[in-house]
C-alpha positions as a Python dict, from the first residue, in 0.01 Angstrom:
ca = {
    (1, 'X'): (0, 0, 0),
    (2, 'X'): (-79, -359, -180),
    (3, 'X'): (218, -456, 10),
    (4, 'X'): (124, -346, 309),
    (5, 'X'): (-254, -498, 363),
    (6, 'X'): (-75, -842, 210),
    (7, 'X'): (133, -844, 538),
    (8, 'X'): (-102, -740, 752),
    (9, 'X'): (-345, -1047, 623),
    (10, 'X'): (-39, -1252, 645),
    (11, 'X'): (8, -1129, 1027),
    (12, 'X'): (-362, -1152, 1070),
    (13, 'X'): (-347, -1532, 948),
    (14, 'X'): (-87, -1645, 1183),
    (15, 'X'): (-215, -1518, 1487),
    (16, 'X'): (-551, -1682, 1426),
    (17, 'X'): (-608, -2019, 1564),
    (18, 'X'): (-781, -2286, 1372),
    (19, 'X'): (-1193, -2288, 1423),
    (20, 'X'): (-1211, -2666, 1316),
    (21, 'X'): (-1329, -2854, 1654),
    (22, 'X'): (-1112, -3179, 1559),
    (23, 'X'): (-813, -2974, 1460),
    (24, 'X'): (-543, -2927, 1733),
    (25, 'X'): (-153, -2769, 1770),
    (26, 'X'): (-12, -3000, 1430),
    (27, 'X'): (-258, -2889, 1230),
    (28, 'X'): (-254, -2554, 1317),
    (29, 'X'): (111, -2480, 1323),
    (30, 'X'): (116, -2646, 977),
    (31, 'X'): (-109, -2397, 835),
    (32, 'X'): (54, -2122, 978),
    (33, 'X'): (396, -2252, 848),
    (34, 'X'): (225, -2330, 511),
    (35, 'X'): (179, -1952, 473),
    (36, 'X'): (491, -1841, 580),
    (37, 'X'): (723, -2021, 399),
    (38, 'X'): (476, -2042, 59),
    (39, 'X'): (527, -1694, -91),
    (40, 'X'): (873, -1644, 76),
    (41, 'X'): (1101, -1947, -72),
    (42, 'X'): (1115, -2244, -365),
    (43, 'X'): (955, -2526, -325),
    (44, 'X'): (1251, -2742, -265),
    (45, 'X'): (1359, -2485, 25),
    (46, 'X'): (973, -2465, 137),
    (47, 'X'): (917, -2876, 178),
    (48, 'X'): (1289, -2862, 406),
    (49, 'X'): (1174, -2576, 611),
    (50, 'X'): (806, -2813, 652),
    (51, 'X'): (1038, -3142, 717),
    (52, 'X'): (1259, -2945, 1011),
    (53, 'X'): (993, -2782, 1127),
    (54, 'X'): (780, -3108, 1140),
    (55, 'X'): (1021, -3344, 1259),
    (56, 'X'): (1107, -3077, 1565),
    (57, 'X'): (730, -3086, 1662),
    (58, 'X'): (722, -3469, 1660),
    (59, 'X'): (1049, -3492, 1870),
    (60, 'X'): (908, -3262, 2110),
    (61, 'X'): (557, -3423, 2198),
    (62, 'X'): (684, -3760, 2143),
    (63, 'X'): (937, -3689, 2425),
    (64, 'X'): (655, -3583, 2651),
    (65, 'X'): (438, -3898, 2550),
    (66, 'X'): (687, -4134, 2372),
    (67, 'X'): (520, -4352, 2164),
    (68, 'X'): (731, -4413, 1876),
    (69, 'X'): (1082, -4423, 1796),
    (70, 'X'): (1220, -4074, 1801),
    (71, 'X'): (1330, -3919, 1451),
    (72, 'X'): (1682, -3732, 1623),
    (73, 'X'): (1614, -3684, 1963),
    (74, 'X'): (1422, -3749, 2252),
    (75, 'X'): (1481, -3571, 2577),
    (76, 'X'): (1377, -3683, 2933),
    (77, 'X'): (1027, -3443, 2964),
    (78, 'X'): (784, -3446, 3293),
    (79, 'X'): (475, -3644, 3163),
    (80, 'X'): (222, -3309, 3237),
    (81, 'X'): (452, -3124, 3030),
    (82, 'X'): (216, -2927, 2770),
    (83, 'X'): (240, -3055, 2444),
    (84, 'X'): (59, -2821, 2300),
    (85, 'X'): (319, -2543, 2428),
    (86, 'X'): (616, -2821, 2322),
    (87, 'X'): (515, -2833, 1966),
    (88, 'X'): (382, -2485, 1939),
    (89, 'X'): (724, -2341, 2058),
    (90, 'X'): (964, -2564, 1799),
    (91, 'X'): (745, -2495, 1519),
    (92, 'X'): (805, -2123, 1626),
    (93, 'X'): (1145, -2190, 1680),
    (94, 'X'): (1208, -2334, 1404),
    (95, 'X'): (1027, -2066, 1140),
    (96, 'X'): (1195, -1791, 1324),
    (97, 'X'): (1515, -1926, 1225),
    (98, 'X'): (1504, -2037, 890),
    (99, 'X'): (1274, -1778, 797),
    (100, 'X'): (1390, -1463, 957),
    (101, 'X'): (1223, -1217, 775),
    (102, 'X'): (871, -1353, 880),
    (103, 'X'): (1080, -1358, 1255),
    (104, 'X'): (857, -1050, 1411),
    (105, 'X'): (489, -1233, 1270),
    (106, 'X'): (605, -1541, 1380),
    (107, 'X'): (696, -1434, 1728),
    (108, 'X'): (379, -1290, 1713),
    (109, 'X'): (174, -1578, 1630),
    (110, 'X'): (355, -1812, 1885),
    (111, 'X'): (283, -1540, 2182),
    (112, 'X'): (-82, -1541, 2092),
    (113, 'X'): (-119, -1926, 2099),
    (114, 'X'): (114, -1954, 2419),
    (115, 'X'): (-159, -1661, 2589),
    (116, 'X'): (-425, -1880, 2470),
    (117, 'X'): (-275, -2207, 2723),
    (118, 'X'): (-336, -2215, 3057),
    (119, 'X'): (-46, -2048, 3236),
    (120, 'X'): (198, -2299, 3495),
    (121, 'X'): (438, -2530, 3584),
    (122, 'X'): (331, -2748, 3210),
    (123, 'X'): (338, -2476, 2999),
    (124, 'X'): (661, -2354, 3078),
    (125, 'X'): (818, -2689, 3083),
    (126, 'X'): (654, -2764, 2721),
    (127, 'X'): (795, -2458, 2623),
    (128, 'X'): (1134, -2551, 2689),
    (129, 'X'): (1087, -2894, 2571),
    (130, 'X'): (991, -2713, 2221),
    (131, 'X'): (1211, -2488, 2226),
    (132, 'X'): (1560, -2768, 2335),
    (133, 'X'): (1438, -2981, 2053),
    (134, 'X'): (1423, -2736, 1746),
    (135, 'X'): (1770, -2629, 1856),
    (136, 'X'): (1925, -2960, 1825),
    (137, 'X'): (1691, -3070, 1514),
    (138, 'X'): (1788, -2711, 1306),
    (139, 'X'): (2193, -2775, 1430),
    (140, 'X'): (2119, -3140, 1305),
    (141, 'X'): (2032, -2941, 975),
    (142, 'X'): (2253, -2683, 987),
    (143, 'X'): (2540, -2833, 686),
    (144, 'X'): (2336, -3034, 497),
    (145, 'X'): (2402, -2856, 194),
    (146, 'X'): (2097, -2697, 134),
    (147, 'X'): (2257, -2347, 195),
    (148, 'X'): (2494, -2373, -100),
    (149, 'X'): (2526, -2104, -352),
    (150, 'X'): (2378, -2238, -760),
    (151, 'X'): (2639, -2299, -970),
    (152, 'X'): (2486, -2444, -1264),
    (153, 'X'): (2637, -2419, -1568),
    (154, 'X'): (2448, -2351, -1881),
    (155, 'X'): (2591, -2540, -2150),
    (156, 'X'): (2737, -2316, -2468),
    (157, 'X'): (2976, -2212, -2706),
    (158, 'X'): (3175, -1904, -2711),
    (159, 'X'): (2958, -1600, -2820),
    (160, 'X'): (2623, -1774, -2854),
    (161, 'X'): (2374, -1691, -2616),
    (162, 'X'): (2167, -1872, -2418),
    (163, 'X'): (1869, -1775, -2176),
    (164, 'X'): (2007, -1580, -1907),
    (165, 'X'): (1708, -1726, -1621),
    (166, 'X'): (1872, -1855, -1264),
    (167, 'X'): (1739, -2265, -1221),
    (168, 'X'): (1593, -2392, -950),
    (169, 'X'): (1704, -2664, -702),
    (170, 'X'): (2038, -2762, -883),
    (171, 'X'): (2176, -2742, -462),
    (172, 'X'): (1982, -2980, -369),
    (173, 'X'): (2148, -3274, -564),
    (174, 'X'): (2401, -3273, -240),
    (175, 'X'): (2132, -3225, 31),
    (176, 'X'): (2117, -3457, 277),
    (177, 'X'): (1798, -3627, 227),
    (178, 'X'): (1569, -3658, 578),
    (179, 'X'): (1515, -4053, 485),
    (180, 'X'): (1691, -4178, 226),
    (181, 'X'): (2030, -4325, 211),
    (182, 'X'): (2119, -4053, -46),
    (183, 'X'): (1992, -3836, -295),
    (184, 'X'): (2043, -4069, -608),
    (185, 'X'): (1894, -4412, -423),
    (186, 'X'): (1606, -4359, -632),
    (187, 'X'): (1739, -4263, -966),
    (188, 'X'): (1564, -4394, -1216),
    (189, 'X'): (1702, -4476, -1524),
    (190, 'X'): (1750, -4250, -1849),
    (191, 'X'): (1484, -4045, -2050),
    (192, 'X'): (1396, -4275, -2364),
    (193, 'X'): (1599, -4243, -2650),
    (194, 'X'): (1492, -3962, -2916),
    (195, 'X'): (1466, -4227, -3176),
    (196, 'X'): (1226, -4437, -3063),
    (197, 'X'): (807, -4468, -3129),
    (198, 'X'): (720, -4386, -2756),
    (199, 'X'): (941, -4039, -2800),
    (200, 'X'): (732, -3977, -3084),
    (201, 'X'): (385, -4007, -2926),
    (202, 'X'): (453, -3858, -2619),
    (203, 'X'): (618, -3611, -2825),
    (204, 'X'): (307, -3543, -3058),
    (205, 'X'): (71, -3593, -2754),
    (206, 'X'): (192, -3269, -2571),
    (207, 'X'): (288, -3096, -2860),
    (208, 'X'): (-103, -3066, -2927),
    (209, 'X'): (-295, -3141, -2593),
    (210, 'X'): (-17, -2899, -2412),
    (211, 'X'): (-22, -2598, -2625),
    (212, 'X'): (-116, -2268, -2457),
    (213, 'X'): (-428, -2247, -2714),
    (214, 'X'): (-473, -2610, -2788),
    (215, 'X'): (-821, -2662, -2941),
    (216, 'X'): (-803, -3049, -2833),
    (217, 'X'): (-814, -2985, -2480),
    (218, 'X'): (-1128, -3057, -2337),
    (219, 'X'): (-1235, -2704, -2061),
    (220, 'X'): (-1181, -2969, -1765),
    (221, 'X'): (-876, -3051, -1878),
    (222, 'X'): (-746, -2670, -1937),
    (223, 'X'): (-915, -2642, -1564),
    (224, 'X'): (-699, -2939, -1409),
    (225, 'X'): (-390, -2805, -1603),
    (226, 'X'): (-460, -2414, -1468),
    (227, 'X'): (-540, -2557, -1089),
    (228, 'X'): (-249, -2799, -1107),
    (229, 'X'): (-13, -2468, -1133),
    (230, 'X'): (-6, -2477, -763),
    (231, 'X'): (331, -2609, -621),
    (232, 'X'): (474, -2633, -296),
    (233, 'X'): (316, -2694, 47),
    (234, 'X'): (16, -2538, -36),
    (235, 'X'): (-95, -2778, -261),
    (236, 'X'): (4, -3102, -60),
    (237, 'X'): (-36, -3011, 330),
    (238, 'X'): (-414, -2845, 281),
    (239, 'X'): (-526, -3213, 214),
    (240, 'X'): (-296, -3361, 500),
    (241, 'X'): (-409, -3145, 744),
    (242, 'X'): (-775, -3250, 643),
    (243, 'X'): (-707, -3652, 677),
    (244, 'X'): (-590, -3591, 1032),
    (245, 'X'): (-844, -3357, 1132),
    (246, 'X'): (-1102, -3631, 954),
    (247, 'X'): (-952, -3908, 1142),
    (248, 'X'): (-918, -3720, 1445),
    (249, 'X'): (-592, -3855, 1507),
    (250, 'X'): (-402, -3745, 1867),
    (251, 'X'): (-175, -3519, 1938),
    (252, 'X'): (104, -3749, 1883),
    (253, 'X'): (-10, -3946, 1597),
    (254, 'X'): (-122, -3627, 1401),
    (255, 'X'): (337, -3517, 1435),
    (256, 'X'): (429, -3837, 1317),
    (257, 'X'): (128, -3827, 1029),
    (258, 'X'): (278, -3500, 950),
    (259, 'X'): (645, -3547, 967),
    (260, 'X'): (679, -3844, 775),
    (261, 'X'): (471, -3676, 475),
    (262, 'X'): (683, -3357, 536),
    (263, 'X'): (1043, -3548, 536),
    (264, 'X'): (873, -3771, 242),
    (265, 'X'): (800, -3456, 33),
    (266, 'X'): (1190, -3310, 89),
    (267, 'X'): (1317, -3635, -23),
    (268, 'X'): (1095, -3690, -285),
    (269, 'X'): (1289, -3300, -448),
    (270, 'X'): (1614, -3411, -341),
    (271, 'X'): (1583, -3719, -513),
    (272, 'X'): (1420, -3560, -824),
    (273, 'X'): (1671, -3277, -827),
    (274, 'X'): (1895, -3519, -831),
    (275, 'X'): (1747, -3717, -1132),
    (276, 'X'): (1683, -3395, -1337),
    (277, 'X'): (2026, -3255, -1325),
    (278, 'X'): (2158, -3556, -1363),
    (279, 'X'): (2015, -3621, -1734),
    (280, 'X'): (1900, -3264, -1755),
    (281, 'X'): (1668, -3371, -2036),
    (282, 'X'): (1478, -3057, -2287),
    (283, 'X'): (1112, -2944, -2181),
    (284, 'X'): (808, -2991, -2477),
    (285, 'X'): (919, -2624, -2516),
    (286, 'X'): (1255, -2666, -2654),
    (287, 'X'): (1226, -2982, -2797),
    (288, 'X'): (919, -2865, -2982),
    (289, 'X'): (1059, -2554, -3105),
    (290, 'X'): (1354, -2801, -3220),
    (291, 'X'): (1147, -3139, -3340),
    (292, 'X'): (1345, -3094, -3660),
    (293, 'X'): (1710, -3178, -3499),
    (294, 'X'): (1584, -3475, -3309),
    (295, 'X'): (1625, -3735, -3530),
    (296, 'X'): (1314, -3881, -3517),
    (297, 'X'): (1168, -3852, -3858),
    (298, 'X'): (787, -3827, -3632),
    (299, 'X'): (827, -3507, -3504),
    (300, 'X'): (797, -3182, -3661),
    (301, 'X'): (856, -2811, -3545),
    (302, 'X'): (662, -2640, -3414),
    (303, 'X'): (845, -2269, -3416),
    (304, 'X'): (606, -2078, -3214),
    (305, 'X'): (509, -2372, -2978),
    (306, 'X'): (413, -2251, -2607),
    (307, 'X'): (273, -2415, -2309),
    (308, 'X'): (-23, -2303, -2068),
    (309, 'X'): (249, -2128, -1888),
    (310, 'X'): (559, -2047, -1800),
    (311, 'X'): (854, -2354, -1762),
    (312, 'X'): (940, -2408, -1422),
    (313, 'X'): (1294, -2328, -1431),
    (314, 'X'): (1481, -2666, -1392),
    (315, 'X'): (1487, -2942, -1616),
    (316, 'X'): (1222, -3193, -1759),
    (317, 'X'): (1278, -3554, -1607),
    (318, 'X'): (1128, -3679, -1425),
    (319, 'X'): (850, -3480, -1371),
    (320, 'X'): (841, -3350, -988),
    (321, 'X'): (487, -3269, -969),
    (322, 'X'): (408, -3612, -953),
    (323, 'X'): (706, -3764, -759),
    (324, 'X'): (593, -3518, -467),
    (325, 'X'): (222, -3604, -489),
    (326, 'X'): (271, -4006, -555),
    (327, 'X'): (509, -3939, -205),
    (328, 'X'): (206, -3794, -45),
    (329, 'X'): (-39, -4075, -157),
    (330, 'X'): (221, -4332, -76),
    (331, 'X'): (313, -4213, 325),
    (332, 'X'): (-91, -4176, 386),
    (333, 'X'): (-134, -4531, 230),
    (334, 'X'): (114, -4667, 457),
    (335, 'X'): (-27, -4517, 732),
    (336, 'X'): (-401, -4595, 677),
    (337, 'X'): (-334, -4885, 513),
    (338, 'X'): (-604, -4805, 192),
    (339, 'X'): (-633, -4628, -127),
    (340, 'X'): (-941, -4494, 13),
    (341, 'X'): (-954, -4189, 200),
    (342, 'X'): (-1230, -3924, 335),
    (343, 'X'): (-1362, -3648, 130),
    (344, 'X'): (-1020, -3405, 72),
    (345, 'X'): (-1133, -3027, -93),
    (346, 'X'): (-860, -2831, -233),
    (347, 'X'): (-878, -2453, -396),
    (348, 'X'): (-583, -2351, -623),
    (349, 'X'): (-541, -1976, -654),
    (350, 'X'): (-466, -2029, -1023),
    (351, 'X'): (-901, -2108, -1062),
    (352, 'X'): (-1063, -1916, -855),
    (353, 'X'): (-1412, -2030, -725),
    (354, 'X'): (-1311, -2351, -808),
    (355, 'X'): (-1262, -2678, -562),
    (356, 'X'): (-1115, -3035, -623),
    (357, 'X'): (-1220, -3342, -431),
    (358, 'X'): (-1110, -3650, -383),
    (359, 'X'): (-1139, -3961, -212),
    (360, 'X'): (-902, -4166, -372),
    (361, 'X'): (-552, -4126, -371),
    (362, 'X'): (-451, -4291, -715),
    (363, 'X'): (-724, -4046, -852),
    (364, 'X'): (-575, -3755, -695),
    (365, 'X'): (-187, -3850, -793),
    (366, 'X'): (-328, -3960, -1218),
    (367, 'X'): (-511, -3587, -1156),
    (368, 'X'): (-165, -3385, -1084),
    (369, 'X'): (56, -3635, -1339),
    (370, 'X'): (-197, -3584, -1621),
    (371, 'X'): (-233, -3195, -1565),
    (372, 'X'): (144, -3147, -1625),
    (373, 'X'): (76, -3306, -1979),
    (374, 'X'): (-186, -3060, -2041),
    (375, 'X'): (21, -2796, -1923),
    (376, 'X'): (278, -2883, -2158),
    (377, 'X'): (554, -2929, -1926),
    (378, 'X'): (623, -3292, -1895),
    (379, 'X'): (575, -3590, -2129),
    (380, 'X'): (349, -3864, -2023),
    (381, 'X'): (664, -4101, -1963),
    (382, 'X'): (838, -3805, -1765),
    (383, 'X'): (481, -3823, -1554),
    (384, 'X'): (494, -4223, -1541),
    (385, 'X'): (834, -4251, -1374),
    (386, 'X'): (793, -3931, -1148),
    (387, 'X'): (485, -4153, -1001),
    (388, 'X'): (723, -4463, -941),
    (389, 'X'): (971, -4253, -781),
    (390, 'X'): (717, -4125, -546),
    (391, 'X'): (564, -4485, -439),
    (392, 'X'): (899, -4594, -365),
    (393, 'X'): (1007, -4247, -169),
    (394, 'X'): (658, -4228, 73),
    (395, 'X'): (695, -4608, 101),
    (396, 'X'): (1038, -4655, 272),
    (397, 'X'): (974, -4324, 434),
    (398, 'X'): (684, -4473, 648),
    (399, 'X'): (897, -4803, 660),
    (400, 'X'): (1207, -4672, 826),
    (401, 'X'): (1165, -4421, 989),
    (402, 'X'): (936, -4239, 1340),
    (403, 'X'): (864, -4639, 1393),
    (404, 'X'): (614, -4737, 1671),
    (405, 'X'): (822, -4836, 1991),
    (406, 'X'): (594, -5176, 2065),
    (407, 'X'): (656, -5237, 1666),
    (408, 'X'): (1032, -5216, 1689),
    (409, 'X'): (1070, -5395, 1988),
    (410, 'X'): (904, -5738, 1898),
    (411, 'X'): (1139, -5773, 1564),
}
């Protein structure tokens, strides 16, 4: 039965249209998107399905009113063509594929909006506009590795065991990235060396602050590291959707806004991924439950250590919490050219009743990269390097790609 009223809210949600008077067919699609994919797939699969589905939606009413460089393809599109019918019909096109169980609500969803346009010659055309433009950005899409089974191998010895859990995202050190040259082109370099003083204190810092029970914590800081359990979409695109909405950007300028965050946050996981597997460093968890074998004569066991809550299920550095939200902060910098930003709210399902605002981005990225400290899943230099990771990612993603076409021409 719980099952039951959960889709039925689901199916509810997605055939309800936005009530905020600035928001418009981006916004809305992205929320709808947000939760389909949310409870349904990983993050790392979750941000790709946001970057096709994002991209598609910019291709499609940028080929109706073509204002910037196109990200794959641009197709020759009447001028009336309805671009709220173009972008409403590849974002449905483009769920419906790559999430096919959530096929029938989606269908659903896109037939209400499309009822709620004026019927006609625009409509339809927009319609197929949408519809021509997912196909070729999904087939675009289609091999870029994401689909590949996990084959990570835990590392063992005959007989001994080892936890049996399946990881997370080890596929998506091959996936094409959406704006990066390739997945390691922002690899940073190795975790510090056991050894050393700064292992130590980070080391002792989240071996106490970090600690399920910690008595050092401060109740804002168990708050930030409870509300900062929120991954995925729903904890990045909530505040995009309110900057455009709060700008009241166009049509247009609210699928680029989108799409470059959206193919920012993919590459910021591929390229994280990437890092983690590559060094596939211990988590506070391990390492404290093993301070005695680390050589470091400044850390001691701790044998029932545990954090706030359960490891994510992929290995410690960098941390991508914060290469995903520096991203974020980094793309909306770029394109509103300040730290400053309106008034963001976000709720986290993990504190209910509570809300989070912000109106500066560095506050909001030092928010998520501290939390994961208190939450005992990433040391502060884990958190420090995830952040530089992220700067670069948003900032070459707004630099190189979905380029205004007066911008490009007169270099």
């Amino acid at each position: 039965m719980r099952k039951n009223v959960g889709t039925m809210l689901l199916t509810a949600m997605l055939a309800t249209p936005i009530v905020a008077a600035s928001a418009n067919v981006i916004t809305d699609w992205d929320e709808k998107a947000v939760a389909t994919v949310q409870t349904r797939v990983a993050p790392p699969a979750a941000y790709r399905i946001m970057a096709i589905l994002h991209l598609a939606m910019f291709d499609a009413v940028n080929s109706i009113e073509p204002h910037y460089k196109p990200y794959k393809t641009s197709i020759s599109a009447p001028a009336e063509a309805s671009k709220e019918a173009a972008a409403a019909a590849a974002a449905g096109a483009v769920l419906m594929k790559l999430v096919p169980d959530a096929a029938g609500d989606t269908k659903t969803a896109l037939e209400t909006y499309l009822a709620g346009l004026p019927d006609g010659e625009a409509k339809a055309n927009g319609v197929k506009i949408g519809e021509e433009v997912a196909a070729k950005i999904v087939e675009a899409r289609a091999n870029d590795g994401a689909s590949a089974r996990e084959a990570y191998r835990p590392r063992t010895r005959p007989g001994a065991y080892v936890p049996t859990a399946i990881v997370v995202g080890v596929q998506y050190v091959k996936v094409t990235p959406f704006t990066m040259t390739s997945p390691s082109q922002f690899r940073p370099k190795p975790p510090i060396a056991l050894n050393s003083q700064q292992w130590a204190r980070d080391y002792n810092e989240i071996k106490e602050l970090g600690e399920k029970n910690s008595t050092k914590r401060t109740a804002r800081e168990t708050e930030d590291a409870r509300f900062w359990l929120l991954t995925g979409p729903r904890a990045t695109h909530p505040l995009e959707r309110q900057i455009a909405v709060s700008k009241g950007m166009s049509v247009v300028d609210t699928a680029r806004f989108l799409a470059l965050l959206s193919a920012a946050e993919e590459d910021a996981i591929i390229s994280v991924m990437d890092a983690k597997y590559t060094y596939e460093f211990w988590r506070p968890f391990t390492a404290i439950r093993n301070g005695d074998i680390d050589g470091n004569p400044a850390t001691e066991r701790q044998a029932d250590w545990l954090p706030i809550d359960n490891t994510p299920l992929h290995p410690e550095y960098p941390c991508a919490h914060c290469i995903v939200s520096s991203a974020v902060a980094a793309t909306i910098k770029a394109v509103l050219g300040s730290d400053e930003i309106p008034e963001l709210a976000l709720t986290s399902p993990f504190v209910p009743g509570v809300t989070h605002r912000f109106t500066n981005l560095t506050a909001y990225t030092d928010e998520v990269a501290t939390a994961r400290i208190l939450a005992g899943f990433h040391y502060r230099f884990s958190t420090i390097v995830g952040q530089e990771m992220g700067r670069k990612i948003g900032a070459q993603a707004a630099a190189t790609v979905m380029r205004p076409i007066q911008a490009a021409s007169a270099r």
